[in-house]
Structures are given as structure tokens and as C-alpha cells.
N, C-alpha and C positions, 0 to 999 in steps of 0.2 A: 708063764712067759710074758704075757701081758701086764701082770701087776708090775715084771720086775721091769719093763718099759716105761710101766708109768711111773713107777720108782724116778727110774734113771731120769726121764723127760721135768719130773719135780726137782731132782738135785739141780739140774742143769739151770733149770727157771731161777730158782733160789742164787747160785753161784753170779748166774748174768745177774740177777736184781742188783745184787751185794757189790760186783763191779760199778754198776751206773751209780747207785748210790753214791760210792766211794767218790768216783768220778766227777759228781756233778757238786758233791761235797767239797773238793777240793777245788773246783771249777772256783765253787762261792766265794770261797777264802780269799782265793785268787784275786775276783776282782773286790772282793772287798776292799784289800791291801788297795791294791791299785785306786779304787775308788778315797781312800784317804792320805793316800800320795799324791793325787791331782785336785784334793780339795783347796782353793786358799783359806789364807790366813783369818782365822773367827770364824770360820764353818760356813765360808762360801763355796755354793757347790756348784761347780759346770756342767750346763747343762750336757757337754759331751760326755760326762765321766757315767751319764745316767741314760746313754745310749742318743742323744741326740746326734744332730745331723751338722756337721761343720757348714755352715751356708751363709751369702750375706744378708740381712737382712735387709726387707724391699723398705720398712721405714725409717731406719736409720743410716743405712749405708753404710753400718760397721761389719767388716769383715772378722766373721766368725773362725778366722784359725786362732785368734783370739777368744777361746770360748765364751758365750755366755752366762753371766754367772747371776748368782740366785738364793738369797735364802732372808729368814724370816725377815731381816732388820731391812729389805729395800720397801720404797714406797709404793706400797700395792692402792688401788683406788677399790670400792666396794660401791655398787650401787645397789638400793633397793629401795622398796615401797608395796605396798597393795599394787596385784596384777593391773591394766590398765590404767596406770600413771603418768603413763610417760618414761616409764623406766627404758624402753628401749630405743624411745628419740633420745633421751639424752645417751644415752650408751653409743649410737650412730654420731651422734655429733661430736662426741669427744673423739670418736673411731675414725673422724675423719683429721685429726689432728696428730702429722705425720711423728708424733715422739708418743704416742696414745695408743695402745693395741686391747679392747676388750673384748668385741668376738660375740658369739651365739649363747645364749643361757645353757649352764651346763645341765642341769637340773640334778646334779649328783650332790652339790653342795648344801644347800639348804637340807635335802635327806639324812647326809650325814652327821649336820650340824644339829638336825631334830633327833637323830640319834642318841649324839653324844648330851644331849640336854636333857633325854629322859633318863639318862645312866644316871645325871648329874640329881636328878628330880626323886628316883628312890634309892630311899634308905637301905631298904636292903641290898639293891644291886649294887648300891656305890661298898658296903659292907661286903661282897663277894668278891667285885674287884679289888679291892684294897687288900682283902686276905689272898689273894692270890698275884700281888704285888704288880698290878696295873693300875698303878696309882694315876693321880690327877698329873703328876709331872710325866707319868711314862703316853698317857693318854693325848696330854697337851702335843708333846713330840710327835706323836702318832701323827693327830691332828694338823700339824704346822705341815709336815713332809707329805702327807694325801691333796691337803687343799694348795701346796703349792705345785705340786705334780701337775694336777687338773688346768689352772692359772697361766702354768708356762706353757703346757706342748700341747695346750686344743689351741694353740694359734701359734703364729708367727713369734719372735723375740721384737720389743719394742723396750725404749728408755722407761714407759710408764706403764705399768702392766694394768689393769682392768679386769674386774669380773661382775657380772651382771645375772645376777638371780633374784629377784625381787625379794619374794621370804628369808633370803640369807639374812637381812638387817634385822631378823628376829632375835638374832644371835650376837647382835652388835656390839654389847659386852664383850665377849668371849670373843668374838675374834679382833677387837680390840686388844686386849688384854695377851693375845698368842702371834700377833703381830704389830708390834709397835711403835710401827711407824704407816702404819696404814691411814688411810681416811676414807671418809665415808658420804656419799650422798644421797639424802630421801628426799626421794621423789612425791611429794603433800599431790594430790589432785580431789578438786570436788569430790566426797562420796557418792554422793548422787548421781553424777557422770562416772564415775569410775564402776559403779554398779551398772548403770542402765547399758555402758561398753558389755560388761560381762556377760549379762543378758540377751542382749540384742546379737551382739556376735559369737553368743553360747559359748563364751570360754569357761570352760572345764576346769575350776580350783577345789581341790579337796576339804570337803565339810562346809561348803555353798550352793543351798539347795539355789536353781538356775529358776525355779518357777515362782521363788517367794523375795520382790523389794525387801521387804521387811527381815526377813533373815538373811539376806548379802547383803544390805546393810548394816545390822547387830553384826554379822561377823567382819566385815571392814571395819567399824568401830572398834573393836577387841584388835585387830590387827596394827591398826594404825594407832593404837594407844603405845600396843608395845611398844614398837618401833619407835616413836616418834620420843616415850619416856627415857630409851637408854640414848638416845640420838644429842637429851639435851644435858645428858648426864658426863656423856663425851663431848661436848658443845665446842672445845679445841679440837677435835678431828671431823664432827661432822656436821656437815651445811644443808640443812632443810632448803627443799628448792619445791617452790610452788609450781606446778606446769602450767596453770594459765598465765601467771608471768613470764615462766619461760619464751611460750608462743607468743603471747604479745610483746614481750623487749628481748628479743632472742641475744641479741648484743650485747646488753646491758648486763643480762644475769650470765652471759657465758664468760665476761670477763671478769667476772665476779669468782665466778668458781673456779677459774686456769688462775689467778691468783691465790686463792686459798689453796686449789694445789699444788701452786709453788711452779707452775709447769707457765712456758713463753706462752705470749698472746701468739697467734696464728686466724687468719680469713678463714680458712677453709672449714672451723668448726660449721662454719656461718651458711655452708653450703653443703652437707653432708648428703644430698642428692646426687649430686656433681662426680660423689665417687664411690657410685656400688657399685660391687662386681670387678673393679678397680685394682690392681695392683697398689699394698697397701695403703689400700682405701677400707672400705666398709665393708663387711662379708656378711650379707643376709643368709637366713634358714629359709630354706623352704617351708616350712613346719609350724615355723612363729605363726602366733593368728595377727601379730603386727605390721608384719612383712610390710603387706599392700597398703598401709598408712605410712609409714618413716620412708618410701619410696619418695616421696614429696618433700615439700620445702616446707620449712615451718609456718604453719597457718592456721587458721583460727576454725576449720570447717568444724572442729567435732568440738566446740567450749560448751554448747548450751543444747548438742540436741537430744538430751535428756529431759529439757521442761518438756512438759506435757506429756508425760510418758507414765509415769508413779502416779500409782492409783493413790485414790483422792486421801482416803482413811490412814494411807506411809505418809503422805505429806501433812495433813494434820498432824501427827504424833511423830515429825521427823525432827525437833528438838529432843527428844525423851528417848525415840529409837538408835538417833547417831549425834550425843553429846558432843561428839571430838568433831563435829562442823564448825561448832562456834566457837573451839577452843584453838582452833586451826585459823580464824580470821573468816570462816565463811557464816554468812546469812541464813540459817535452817527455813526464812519464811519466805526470801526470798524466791521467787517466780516467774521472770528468770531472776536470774541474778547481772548484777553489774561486776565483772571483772578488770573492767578499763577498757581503754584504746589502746589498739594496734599501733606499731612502728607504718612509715607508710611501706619499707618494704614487705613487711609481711601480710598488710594489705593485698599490695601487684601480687607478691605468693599466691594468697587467698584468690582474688580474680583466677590467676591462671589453672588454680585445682578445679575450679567450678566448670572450666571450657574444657577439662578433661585433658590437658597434657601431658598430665605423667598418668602411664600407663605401669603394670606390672609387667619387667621385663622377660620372653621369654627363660632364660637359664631359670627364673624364681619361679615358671608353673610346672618345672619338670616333677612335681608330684604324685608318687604313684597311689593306685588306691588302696593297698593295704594301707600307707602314711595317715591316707585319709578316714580308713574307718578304722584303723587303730590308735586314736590320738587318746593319750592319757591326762588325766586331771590334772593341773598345774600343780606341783609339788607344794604343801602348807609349811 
């Protein structure tokens, strides 16, 4: 009597599965069609057709019953560089540039992208996928429709889309090459400061031991070669931007760059403090170890205070350890170094950071402690 119950309770399981199947099977179709009925014309896709939210947007002001639409060929912007560049003042600055929407580093991309570059790296696997007809054209596709998923809906819709993951520019070939109308900016900053940041404020990058100059070093060196070599290789899509220029002619080099990306001059890059927390304005992470510096106005506090910090035997042997200093325009001997003078407003900036007037506001320390003892490596 029991077998034949549990007989009967198995058909029953099976019959119900075979319905929802069926069900959710048809369901798919369903919006498939639908999803290629409300595509435009050359594979523009709306963001409603993909479950978005009909809404206006706060930076543009266009009213989304007019969907938003999306796909490989709009002008995406890319920024990256070695963690501690500068990658996410300039990402804030542009962020406050109401046609300009970048957002919080996903950290999903760069992983992805290292993914698909080891597929690309062995022989065999690319031999495995090819016989099982996941070619490089099915993989590219894959790829375009993942990384622009990520791009559109961890933020708001804006004229100019932005993504900010420093390591992503490892990739700068290839996502080049999978969106072709994109560009790109790296973020060059002293190694030695970019190092002595990592150290000092212990940020966590994958395959940078935190106790050895000389080995976050060599490996900024290796990092910033990559990047820097496909950067000049695309030299029509991407604009190496020094950050101690930056800081010192903040002006100078931001309308340097809103021309190269084709995008109006606008003040307000100029003031990207003026609007965090903002209605779109600038959306900080609690999380970033950046936070609590891009709160401020562009200024000169942190250019040099790496001299005197690198033990004596790195600085000796900091030609030979990190060659891509002097191929970047910086001094290996110098001690400090001369990067120039300040604008005088980033001067008054500079005064006001030193009397302490920007503070970390509260909405940005609402950090819980798991957040805090479970912070992972920055993605390589």
C-alpha cells in the first residue's frame, strides 16, 4: 500500500514537473518573440524589453515611455589603470557631468574578462570550445550582451554610459574590438605613490604581496606595461591621463578629455564634491577604500607623500625594479619629485582639505562589520 503511494506521489511529481516545464517553455518563446518585436532597427535593444523600469531619467530628463535603448555600437567610456590612480576621481568627475553616468566599480567585469582571455590563452580549451561550437563569434556575443547588462542597470540611464574597473583596461584590445565605438581612459599615476597608497591604506589587489615595495612594484610595472601598450596601440580611442596633471590643472586636462569624448564642456565636472549623494550627481560605495578621498575637491594632498617611505635598497634599484617610470615621463631618482604647480584654485582646494572641511558624510559610514572584515582582494 505504501509502495503503491509512493508510486502514485512519483507520477504525480513527474506529470507536475512536465507541466511547469512545458509552461515556462512556452513562457520563453513567448517573450522571446516579444523581445524581437520591440527590438529597433540594427539590434537596438530597450531596455524595457529586458525588464526595465519605464522611468525618467534624473540626468537627462528624458522621459522613458520612450524606452531606453542600447546596444554594442553606442558610446560606452572605459576607465582603468593600476588600483590607486585616480581611477575613481576621475570616474566622480565625469559622474558629475549631468549627460555622464559611471557608478561604483562592478568588480564582475574585469573577472569576466580574465576569464574569457584565459579561454582565449589555451590551446586546448579554445580546441574544446570550438568542437563544441562556442566559437570566438558565439563567445564575443556572449560577451557584448553580459558586459552591457552590468553597464546599463547597476545605474540610472544617462546620454553617456561609463564603466569603472581599473583592471578591465587589461582587456582593452578586446573590448575594443567587441565594442566599437567605445573609448577609453588610463589613468598613468607615479608607481611609487600608487604603491605606497596600496600599502599604507592596505588595499587588498590580487597577487600583491602588501608587505613587499619591491614586489607591488614589479607587479605595477607588469600591469601598467600591459595597459599602457594596447592603450597606444588604440591611440584613436584612448587618452592616457596622468593624475598628478590631473590634480594640478584639473581644468585644463578635463576639457581635454570631454573633447576627445565628443561629450559638451559642462562646470560641474570641476566640482564633483558639490554632488554626492545627489540626485544624479555622484553615487559613492560605502566599500570603496576611495570613498573618503574623492569626497573632496581636487587637490594636491596625497602627490608626494610616498617620498620617504620606500625603503632605501627599492629606491636604489627603482630604475631596474619599475622601468615603465621613466617610460611614462617620471624621474626613478627623483626624491621627491617635481610634478609642477597647482592651478591657484586647487591650491584654496588644498588649504581647505588641510582645516578639515570635508568630512565623510554620514549616509557613506553606514558600514556594517561583516563589510568590513569581509573585504575581498581587488579583482586582477
Amino acid at each position: 500500500m505504501i509502495g503503491k503511494l509512493k508510486q502514485n506521489l512519483l507520477v504525480a511529481c513527474l506529470v507536475i514537473s512536465s507541466v511547469t516545464v512545458f509552461y515556462l517553455g512556452r513562457h520563453a518563446m513567448e517573450c522571446h518573440h516579444r523581445f524581437e518585436e520591440r527590438s529597433q532597427p540594427g539590434g537596438i535593444l530597450p531596455l524595457s524589453a529586458l525588464g526595465g523600469s519605464m522611468r525618467t531619467t534624473l540626468r537627462t530628463g528624458q522621459n522613458l515611455s520612450t524606452p531606453f535603448v542600447y546596444n554594442k555600437d553606442m558610446p560606452l567610456i572605459f576607465i582603468g589603470g593600476v588600483p590607486r590612480s585616480g581611477t575613481t576621481l576621475m570616474r566622480a568627475m565625469l559622474d558629475a557631468h549631468p549627460e555622464v553616468r559611471c557608478g561604483e566599480e562592478t568588480r564582475v567585469i574585469p573577472r569576466i574578462l580574465a576569464m574569457k582571455q584565459m579561454w582565449s590563452r589555451s590551446g586546448r580549451e579554445k580546441m574544446r570550445l570550438d568542437e563544441a561550437g562556442v566559437t570566438d563569434e558565439v563567445l564575443d556575443a556572449a560577451m557584448q550582451a553580459f558586459l552591457l547588462e552590468i553597464i546599463v542597470k547597476h545605474g540610472e540611464p544617462a546620454n553617456f554610459l561609463c564603466n569603472k574597473d581599473p583592471f578591465a583596461l587589461k582587456s582593452l584590445s578586446y573590448l575594443a574590438k567587441i565594442f566599437p565605438r567605445a573609448k577609453f581612459v588610463l589613468m598613468i599615476r607615479d608607481g611609487r605613490a600608487s604603491v605606497h597608497s596600496m600599502i599604507s591604506r592596505k588595499v587588498t589587489i590580487a597577487g600583491f604581496d602588501l608587505g613587499s615595495y619591491r614586489d607591488c612594484l614589479t607587479k605595477w610595472n607588469r600591469a601598467i606595461e600591459t595597459m599602457y601598450t594596447q592603450c597606444l596601440e588604440a591611440s584613436d580611442k584612448c587618452l592616457p591621463m596622468h593624475y598628478e596633471q590631473l590634480v594640478l590643472h584639473p581644468e585644463k586636462w578635463m576639457r581635454t578629455l570631454l573633447k576627445f569624448l565628443d561629450i559638451p564642456w559642462n562646470d560641474a565636472v570641476l566640482h564633483h564634491e558639490e554632488l554626492i549623494g545627489k540626485a544624479g550627481g555622484v553615487s559613492l560605495s560605502k566599500v570603496e577604500r576611495s570613498t573618503d578621498q574623492v569626497i573632496k575637491p581636487v587637490n594636491v594632498e596625497a602627490l608626494s607623500k610616498w617620498v620617504g617611505k620606500i625603503p632605501a635598497d627599492v629606491v636604489r634599484d627603482m630604475a631596474v625594479v619599475a622601468p615603465m617610470l621613466s617610460r611614462l615621463g617620471y624621474d626613478p631618482h627623483a626624491n621627491p619629485p617635481n610634478y609642477g604647480q597647482p592651478d591657484p584654485k586647487v591650491l584654496d582646494n588644498t588649504r581647505r582639505v588641510f582645516k578639515g572641511e570635508f568630512q565623510l558624510p554620514d549616509f557613506l559610514k553606514e558600514q556594517s562589520q561583516i563589510q568590513k572584515s569581509a573585504e575581498r582582494p581587488h579583482p586582477s
